[in-house]
N, C-alpha and C positions, 0 to 999 in steps of 0.2 A: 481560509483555505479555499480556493477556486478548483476547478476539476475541471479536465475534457476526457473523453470515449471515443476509442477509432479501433475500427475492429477490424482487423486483417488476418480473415484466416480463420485458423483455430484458435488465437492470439485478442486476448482483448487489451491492449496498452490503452492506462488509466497515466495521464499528467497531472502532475500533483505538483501547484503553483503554492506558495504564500507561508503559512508555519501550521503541524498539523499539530496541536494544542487542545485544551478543552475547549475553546471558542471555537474549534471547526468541527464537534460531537454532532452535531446536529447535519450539517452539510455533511460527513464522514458516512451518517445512518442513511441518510437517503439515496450516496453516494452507490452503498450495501446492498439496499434494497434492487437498487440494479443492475447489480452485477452478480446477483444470487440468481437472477431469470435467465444466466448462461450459461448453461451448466457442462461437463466435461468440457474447459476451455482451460489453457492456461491464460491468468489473470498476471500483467505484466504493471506495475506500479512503476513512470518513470517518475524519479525521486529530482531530478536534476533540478527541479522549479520550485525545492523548500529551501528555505534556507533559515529554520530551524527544525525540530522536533522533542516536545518534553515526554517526560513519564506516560503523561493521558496519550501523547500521541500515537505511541510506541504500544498502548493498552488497544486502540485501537486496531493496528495493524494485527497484533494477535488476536480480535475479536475474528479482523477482515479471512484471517487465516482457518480458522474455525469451521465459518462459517460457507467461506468458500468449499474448503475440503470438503463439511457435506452435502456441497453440490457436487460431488466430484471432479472440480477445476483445481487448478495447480496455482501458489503463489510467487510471485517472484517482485522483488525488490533492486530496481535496477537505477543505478548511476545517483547517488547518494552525494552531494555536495561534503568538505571534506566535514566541518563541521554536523552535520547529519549522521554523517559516517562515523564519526567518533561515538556519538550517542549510543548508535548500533554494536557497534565494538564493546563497549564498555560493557553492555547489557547481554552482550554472548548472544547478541539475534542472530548471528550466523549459524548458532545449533539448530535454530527453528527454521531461516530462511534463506531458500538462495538467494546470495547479494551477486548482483555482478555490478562492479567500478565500471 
């Protein structure tokens, strides 16, 4: 998994390139670590550049969510490739996150 950071605003949109899996734990943590030092932001995850996502990766995003919240920033999971999308659906992350298609 690759990542870029562009911050616009109150907005911090994170790209999210390659498959977020257990092989991207490591890059996902560091990923964390800098986006927890923005704090009251909403955190805008564009999903358009995976194109997959398993369990671990999915474990992540609810770490990413967590943790965020007690920074006080907002999560959002935006433009989900369709198969991505299906993972999310399956697993009800819509109770947990705004998705927007």
């Amino acid at each position: 998994m690759q990542y870029r950071i562009r911050e616009e605003g109150a907005t911090v949109l994170v790209s999210l390139d390659g498959q977020l899996n257990f092989a991207a734990n490591e890059d996902f943590q560091s990923l964390l670590i800098k986006l927890t030092s923005s704090k009251n932001r909403q955190v805008v995850f564009d999903m358009s550049g995976l194109s997959h996502i398993d369990s671990v990766g999915l474990g992540l995003l609810y770490i990413a969510r967590e943790d965020l919240t007690d920074a006080g920033s907002t999560i959002c999971l935006a433009h989900p490739r369709e198969t991505v999308f299906r993972m999310l659906e399956l697993t009800e992350a819509q109770k947990t996150f705004e998705i927007r298609r």
